[in-house]
C-alpha atoms as one frame of an Amber mdcrd trajectory, in Angstrom:
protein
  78.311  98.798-133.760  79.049  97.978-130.443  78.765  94.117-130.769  81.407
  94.880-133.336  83.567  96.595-131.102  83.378  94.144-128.513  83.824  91.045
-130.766  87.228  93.007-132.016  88.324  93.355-128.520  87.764  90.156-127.394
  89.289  88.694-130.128  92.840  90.544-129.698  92.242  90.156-126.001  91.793
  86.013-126.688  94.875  86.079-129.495  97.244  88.355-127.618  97.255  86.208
-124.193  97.212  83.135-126.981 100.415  84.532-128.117 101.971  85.036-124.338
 101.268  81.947-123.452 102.997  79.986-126.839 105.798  82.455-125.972 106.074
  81.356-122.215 105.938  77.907-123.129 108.366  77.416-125.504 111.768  79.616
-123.151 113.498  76.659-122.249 115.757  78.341-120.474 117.424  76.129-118.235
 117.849  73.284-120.891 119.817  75.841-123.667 121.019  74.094-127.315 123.265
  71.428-126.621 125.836  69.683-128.726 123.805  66.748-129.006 120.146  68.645
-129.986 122.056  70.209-132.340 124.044  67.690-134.418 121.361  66.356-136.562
 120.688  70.235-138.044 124.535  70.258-138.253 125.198  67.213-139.837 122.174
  68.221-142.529 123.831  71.826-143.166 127.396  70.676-143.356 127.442  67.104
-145.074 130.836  66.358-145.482 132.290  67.501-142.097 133.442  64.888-139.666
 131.856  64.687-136.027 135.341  66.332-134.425 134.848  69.543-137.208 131.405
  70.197-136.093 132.162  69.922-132.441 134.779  72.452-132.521 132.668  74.502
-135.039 130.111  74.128-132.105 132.509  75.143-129.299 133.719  77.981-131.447
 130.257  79.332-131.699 128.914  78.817-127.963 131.525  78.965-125.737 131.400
  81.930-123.364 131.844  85.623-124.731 131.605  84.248-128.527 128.846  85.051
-130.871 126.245  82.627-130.059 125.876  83.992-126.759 124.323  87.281-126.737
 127.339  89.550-126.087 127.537  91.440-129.509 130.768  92.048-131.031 132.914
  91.152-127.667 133.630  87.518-129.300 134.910  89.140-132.790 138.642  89.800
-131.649 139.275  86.093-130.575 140.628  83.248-132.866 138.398  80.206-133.789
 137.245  78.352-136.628 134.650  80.693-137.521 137.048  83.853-137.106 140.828
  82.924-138.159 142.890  86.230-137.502
């Protein structure tokens, strides 16, 4: 019983700083999602919009205070292409 016990512990012990370090290692957080890295994904979800449309859908979305950045609802009263009042 208690070479089970240990062999449990170890294991979430060996998985759980696994998972911290594939965590730590994949924040790239001075690079952020760029225009460019993004495009291709873009381009595949929205096949018949030009270049120009999927920049400004980009700038709608990720521009400061808007809805790709992490500030909730603050974004929802402005007027872009993904929010036409």
């Amino acid at each position: 019983m208690k070479k089970w016990a240990i062999g449990v512990l170890s294991s979430a012990l060996i998985l759980g700083a696994g998972t911290a370090v594939l965590a730590a290692g994949t924040n790239n957080s001075g690079e952020g999602n760029t225009f460019e890295k993004i495009l291709p994904f873009m381009q595949e979800k929205h096949p018949d919009s030009s270049n120009e449309d999927l920049q400004e859908m980009y700038n709608s979305c990720h521009k400061d205070g808007e809805m790709m950045e992490g500030t909730g609802n603050e974004g929802m009263d402005s007027e872009n292409m993904m929010n036409p009042l």
